[in-house]
Residue, then its C-alpha position, 0 to 999 in steps of 0.5 A: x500500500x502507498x505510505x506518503x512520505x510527507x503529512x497529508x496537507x502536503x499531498x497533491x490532490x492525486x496523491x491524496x485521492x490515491x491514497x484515500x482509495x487504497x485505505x478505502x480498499x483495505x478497510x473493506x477487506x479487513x473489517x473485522x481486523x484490529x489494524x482496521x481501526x488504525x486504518x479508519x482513522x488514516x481514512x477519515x484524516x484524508x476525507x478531513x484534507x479533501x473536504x478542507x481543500x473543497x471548501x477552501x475552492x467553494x470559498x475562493x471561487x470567483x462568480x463567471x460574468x456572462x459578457x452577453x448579459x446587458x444591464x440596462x440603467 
């Protein structure tokens, strides 16, 4: 399994999505073993980063101006 090297803030967006399925993968196969909590846990950190960089996005995203829209005055 793929162990990033650097905290998770510092993954590139693949890098976190790689790693998010590959955990996704090995808590589907070892449900009912003790190292699947550990890997929950990786799991829910990873979600955590990727909704914290969605919202950042949602809150920087700039309106599109439609150029063929006429305000009249």
């Amino acid at each position: 399994m793929y162990a990033p090297e650097h905290p998770l803030a510092q993954l590139t967006t693949g890098e976190l999505r790689t790693y998010r399925l590959q955990l996704e993968r090995a808590v589907a196969q070892l449900a009912e073993v003790p190292v699947a909590a550990e890997l929950r846990g990786r799991l829910d950190a990873v979600r955590a980063e990727e909704a914290s960089r969605a919202n950042i996005v949602a809150a920087t995203r700039v309106p599109r101006i439609d150029p063929n829209e006429h305000y009249s005055a």
